[in-house]
Backbone as CSV, one residue per row, in Angstrom:
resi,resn,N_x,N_y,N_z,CA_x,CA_y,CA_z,C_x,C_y,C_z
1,UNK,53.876,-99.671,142.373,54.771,-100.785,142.650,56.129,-100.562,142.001
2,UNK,56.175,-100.552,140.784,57.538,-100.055,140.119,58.432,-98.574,140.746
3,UNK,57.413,-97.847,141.103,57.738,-96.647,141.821,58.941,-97.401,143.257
4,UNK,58.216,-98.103,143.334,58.585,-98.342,145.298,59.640,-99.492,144.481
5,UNK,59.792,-100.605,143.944,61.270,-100.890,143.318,62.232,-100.371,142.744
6,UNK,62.134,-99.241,142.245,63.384,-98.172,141.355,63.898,-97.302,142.590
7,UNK,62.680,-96.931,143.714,63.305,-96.473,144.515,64.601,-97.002,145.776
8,UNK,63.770,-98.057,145.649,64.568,-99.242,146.350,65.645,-99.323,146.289
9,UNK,65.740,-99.780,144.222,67.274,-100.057,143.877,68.224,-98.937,144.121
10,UNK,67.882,-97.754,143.798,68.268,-96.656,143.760,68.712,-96.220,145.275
11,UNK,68.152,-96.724,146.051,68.595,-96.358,147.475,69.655,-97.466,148.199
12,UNK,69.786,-98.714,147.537,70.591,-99.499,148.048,71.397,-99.755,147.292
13,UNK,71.122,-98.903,145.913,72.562,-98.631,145.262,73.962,-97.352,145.904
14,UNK,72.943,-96.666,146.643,73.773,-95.512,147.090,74.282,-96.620,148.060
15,UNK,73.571,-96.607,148.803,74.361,-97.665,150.245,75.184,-98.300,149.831
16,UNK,75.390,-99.179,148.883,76.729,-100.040,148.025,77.728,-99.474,147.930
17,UNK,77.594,-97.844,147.232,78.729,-97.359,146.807,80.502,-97.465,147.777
18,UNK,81.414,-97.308,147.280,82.560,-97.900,148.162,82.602,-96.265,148.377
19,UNK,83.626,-96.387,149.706,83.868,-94.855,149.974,84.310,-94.135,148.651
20,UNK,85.740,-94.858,148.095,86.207,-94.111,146.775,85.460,-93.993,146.249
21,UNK,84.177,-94.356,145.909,83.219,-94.274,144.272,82.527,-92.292,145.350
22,UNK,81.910,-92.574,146.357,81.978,-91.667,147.100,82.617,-90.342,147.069
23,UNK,83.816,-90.453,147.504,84.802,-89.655,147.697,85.065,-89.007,145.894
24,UNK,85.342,-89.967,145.079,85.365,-89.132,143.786,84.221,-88.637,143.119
25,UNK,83.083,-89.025,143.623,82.366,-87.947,143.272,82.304,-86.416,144.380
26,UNK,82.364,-86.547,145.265,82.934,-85.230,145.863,84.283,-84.620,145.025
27,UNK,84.741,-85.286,145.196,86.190,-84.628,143.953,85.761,-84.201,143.082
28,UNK,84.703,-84.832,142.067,84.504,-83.998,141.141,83.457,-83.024,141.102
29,UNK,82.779,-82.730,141.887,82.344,-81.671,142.813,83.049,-80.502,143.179
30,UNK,84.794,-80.970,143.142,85.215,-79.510,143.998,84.706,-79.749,145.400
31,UNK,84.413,-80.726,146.497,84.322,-80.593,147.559,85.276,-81.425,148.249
32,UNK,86.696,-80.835,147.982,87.941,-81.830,148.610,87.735,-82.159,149.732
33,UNK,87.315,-81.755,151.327,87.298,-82.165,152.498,86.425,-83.632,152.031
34,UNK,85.267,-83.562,151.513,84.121,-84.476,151.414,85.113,-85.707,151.087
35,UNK,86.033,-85.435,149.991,86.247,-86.729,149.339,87.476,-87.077,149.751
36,UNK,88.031,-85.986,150.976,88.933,-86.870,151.495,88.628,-87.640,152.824
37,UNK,87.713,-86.713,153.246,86.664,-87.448,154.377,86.556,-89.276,153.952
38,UNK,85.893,-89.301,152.894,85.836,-90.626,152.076,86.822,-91.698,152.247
39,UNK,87.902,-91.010,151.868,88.846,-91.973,150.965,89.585,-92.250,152.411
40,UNK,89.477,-91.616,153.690,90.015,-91.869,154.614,89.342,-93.101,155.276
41,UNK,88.045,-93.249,155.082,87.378,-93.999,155.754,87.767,-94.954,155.257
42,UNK,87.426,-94.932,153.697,87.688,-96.428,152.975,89.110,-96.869,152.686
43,UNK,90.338,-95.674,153.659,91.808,-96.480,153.302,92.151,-97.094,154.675
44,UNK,90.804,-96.393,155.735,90.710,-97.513,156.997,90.143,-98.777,156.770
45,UNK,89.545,-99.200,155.847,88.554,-100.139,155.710,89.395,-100.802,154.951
46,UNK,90.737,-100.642,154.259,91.327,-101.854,153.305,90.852,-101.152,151.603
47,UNK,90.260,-100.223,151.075,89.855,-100.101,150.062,91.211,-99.732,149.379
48,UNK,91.776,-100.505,148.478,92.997,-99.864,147.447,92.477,-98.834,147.178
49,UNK,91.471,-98.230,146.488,91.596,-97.176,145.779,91.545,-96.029,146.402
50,UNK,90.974,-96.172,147.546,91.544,-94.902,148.572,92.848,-94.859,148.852
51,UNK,93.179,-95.778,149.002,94.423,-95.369,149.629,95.570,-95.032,148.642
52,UNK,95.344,-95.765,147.329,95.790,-94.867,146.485,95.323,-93.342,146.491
53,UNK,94.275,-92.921,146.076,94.504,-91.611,146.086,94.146,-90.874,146.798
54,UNK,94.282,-91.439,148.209,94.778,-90.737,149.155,96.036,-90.180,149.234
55,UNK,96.792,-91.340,149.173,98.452,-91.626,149.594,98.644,-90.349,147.959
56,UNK,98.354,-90.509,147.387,98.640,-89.987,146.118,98.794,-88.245,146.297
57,UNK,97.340,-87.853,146.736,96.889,-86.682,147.693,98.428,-85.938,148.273
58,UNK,98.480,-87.325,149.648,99.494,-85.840,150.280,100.965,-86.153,149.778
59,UNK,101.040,-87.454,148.823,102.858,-86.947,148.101,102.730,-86.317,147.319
60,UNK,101.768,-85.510,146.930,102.081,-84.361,146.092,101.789,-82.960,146.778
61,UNK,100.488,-82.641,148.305,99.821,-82.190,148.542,99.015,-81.602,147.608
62,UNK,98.707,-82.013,147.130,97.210,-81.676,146.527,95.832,-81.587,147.255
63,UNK,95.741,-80.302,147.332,94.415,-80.031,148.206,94.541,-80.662,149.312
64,UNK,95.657,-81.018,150.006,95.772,-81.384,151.269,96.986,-81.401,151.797
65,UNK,97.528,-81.046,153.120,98.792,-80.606,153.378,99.635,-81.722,153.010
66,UNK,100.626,-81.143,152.165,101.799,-82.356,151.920,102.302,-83.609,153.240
67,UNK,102.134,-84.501,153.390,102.186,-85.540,154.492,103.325,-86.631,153.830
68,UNK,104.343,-86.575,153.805,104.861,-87.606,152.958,105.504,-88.879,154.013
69,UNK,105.351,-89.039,155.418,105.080,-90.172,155.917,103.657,-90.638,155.866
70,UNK,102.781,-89.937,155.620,101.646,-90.525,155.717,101.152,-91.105,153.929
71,UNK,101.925,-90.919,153.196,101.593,-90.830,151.317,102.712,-92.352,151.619
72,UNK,103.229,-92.333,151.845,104.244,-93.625,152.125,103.360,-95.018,152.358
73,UNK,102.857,-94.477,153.576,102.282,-95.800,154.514,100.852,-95.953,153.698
74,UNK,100.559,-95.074,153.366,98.920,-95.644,152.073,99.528,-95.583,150.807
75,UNK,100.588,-95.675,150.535,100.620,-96.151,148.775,101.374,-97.863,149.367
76,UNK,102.246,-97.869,150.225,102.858,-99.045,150.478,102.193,-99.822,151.150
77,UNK,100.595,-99.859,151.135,99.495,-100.610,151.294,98.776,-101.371,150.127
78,UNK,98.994,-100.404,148.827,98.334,-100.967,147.265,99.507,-101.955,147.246
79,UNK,100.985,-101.467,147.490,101.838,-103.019,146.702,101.577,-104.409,147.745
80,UNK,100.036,-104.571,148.311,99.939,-106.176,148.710,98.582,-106.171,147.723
81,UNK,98.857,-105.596,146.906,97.364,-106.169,145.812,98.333,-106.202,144.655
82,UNK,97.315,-107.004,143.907,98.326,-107.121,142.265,97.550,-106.314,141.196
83,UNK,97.135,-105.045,141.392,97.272,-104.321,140.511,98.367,-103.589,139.546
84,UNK,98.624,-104.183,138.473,99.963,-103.616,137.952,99.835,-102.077,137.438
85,UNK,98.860,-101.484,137.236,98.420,-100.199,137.075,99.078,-99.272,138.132
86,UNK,98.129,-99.657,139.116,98.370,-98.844,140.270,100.438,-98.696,141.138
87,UNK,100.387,-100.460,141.265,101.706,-100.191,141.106,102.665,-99.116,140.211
88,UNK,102.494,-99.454,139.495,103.416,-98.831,138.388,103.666,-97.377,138.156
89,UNK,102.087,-97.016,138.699,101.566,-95.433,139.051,102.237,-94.948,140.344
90,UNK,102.385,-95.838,140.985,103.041,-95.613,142.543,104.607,-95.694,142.525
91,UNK,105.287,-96.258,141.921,106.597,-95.993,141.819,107.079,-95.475,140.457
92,UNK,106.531,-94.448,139.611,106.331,-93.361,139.063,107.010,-92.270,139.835
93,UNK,105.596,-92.549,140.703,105.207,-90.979,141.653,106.957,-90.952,142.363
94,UNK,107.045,-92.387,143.079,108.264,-92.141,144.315,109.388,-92.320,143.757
95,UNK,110.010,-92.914,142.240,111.532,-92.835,141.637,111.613,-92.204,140.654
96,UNK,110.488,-91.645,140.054,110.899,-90.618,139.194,110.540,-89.210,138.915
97,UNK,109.278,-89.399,139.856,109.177,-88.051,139.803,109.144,-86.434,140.838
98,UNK,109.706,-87.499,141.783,110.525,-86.513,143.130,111.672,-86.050,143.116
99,UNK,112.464,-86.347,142.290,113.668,-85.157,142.015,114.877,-86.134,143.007
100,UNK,115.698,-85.657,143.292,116.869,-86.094,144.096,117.399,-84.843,144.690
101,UNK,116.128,-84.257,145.682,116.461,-83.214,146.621,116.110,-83.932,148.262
102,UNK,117.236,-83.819,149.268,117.271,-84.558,150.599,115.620,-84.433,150.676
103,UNK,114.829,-83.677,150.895,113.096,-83.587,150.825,112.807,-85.195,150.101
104,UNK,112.988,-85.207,149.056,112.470,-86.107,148.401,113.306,-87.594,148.584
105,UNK,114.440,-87.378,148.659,115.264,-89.067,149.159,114.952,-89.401,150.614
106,UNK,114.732,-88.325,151.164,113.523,-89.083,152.823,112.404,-89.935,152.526
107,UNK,111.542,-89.317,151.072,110.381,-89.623,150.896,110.202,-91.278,150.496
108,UNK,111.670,-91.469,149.589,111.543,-92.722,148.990,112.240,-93.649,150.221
109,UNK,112.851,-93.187,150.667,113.603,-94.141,151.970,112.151,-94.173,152.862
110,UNK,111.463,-93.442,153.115,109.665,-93.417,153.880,109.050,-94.727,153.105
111,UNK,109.005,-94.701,152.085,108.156,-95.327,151.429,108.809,-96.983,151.599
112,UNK,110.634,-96.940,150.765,110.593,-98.273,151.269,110.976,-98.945,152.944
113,UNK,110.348,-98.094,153.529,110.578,-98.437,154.994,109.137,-99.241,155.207
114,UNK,108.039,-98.341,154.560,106.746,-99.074,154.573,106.573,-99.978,153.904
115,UNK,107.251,-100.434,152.555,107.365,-101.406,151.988,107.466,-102.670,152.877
116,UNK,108.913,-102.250,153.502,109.136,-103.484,154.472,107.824,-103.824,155.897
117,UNK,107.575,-102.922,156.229,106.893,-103.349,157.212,105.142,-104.035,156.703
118,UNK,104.913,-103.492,155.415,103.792,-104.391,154.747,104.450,-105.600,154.224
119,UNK,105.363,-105.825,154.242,105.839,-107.515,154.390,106.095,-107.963,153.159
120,UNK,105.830,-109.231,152.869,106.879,-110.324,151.703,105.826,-109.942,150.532
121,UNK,104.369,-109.828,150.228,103.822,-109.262,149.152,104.396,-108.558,148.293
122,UNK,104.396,-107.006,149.505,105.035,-105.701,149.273,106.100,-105.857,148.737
123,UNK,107.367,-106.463,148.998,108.666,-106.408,148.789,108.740,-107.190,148.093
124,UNK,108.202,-108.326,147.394,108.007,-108.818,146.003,107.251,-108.106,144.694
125,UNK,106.572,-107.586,144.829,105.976,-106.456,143.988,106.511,-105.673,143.785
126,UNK,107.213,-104.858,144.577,108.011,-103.613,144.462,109.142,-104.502,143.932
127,UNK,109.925,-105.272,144.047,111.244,-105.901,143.843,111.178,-105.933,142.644
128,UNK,109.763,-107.073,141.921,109.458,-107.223,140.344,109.576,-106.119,139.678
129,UNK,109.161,-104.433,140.094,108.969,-103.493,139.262,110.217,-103.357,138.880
130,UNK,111.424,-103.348,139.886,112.883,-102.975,139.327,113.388,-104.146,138.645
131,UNK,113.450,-105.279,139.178,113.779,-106.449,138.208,113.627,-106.116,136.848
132,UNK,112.194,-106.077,136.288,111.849,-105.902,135.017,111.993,-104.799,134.588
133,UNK,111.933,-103.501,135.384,111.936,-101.912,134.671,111.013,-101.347,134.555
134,UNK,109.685,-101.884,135.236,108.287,-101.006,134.942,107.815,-100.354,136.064
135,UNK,108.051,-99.137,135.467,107.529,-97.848,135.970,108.555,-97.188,136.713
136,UNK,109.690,-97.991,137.212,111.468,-97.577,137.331,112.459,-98.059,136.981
137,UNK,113.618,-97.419,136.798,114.860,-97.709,136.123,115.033,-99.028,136.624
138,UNK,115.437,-99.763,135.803,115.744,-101.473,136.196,117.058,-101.521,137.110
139,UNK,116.906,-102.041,138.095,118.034,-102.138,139.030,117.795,-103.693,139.526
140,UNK,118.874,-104.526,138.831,118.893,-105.831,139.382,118.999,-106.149,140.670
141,UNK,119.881,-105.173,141.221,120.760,-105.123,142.284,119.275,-105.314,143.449
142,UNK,118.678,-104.040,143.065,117.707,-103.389,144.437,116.413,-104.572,144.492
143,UNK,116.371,-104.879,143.334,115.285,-106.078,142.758,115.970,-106.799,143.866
144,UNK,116.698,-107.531,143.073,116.855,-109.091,143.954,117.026,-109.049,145.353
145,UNK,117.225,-107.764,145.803,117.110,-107.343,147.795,115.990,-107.887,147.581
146,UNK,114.972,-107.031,147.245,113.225,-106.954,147.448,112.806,-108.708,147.585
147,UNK,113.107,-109.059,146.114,112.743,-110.228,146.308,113.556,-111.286,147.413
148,UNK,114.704,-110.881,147.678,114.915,-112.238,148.371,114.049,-111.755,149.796
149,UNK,113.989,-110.549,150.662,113.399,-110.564,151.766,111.828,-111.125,151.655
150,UNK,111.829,-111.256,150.431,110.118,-111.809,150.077,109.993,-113.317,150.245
151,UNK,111.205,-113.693,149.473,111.845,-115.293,149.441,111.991,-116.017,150.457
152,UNK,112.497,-115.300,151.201,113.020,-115.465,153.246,111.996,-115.754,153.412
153,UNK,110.675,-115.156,153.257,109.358,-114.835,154.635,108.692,-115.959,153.503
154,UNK,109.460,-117.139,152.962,108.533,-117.632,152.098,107.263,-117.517,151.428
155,UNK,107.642,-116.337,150.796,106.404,-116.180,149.627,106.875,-117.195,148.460
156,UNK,105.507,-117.706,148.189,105.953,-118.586,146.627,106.255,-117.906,145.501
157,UNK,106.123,-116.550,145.227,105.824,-115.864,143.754,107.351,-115.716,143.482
158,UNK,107.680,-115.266,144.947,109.415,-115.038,145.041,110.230,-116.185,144.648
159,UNK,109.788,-116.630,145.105,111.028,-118.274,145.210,110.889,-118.428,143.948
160,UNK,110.037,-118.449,143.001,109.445,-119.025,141.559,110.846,-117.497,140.812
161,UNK,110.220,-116.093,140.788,111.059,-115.556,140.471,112.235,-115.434,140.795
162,UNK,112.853,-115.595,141.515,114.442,-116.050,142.486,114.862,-116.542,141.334
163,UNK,114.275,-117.755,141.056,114.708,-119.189,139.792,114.662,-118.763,139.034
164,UNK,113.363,-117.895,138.473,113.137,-117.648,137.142,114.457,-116.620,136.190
165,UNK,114.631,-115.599,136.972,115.061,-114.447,136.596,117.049,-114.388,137.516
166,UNK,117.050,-115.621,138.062,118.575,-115.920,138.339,118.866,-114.247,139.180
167,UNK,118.267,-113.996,140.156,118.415,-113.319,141.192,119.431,-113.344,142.100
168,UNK,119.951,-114.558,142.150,121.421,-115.054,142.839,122.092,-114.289,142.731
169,UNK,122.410,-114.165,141.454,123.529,-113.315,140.470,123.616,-112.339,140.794
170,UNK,122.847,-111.134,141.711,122.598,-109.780,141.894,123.362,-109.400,142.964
């Protein structure tokens, strides 16, 4: 009896697993197709953490051909979640550590193109990082864009920061 319950759990624990939990264990395997196989499924399915490191994957190409419209449109999918980690990790990657070679100012103009088209979340999240300075150079200026197109499409977080942080002014 205990036999046939451990097996159980054990088998509908695998079934649980999210693609990413998946996919990084293929990664750490050394079986990159496997775990990008994964992380593709689960950055179709809405899973942040694929699509973080997916998107992560081909703006660097790492073990997978460099894609930097496609690293755009799955990292500018995490800024409609409020992970401040991941954020912060994500505009890292795209303002500071791509250089300022035409290659790489496509990449960030890619990225906030996807920004915009993931909508008033996106462009409040990303807006806050420059407002405040985390994880890129503080630019009031580029901030208070972000947020007001966030403000427009009436998001509340915006309108609250608009007030808070005197965004007018920018």
């Amino acid at each position: 009896m205990f036999k046939h319950v451990l097996t159980t759990i054990l088998f509908t624990t695998v079934l649980l697993a999210s693609y990413y939990e998946k996919g990084d264990e293929a990664y750490g395997d050394d079986d990159i197709k496997t775990a990008v196989s994964f992380w593709e499924k689960g950055a179709q399915a809405g899973e942040i953490e694929s699509q973080f490191m997916l998107g992560l994957l081909y703006l660097r190409g790492d073990d997978v051909e460099l894609d930097v419209k496609k690293a755009a449109s799955l990292l500018a999918k995490t800024f409609n979640k409020n992970d401040e980690t991941i954020l912060i990790t994500v505009a890292l990657s795209y303002y500071k550590n791509l250089g300022s070679s035409e290659k790489n100012k496509l990449a960030i103009n890619l990225f906030e193109s996807a920004i915009d088209k993931e909508g008033a979340e996106a462009q409040y999240n990303l807006g806050m990082l420059f407002v405040t300075g985390s994880g890129v150079k503080k630019d009031l200026k580029k901030g208070a864009a972000l947020v007001k197109k966030s403000k427009n499409a009436n998001f509340d977080k915006a309108k609250q920061a608009w007030k808070k942080y005197s965004l007018d002014k920018h």
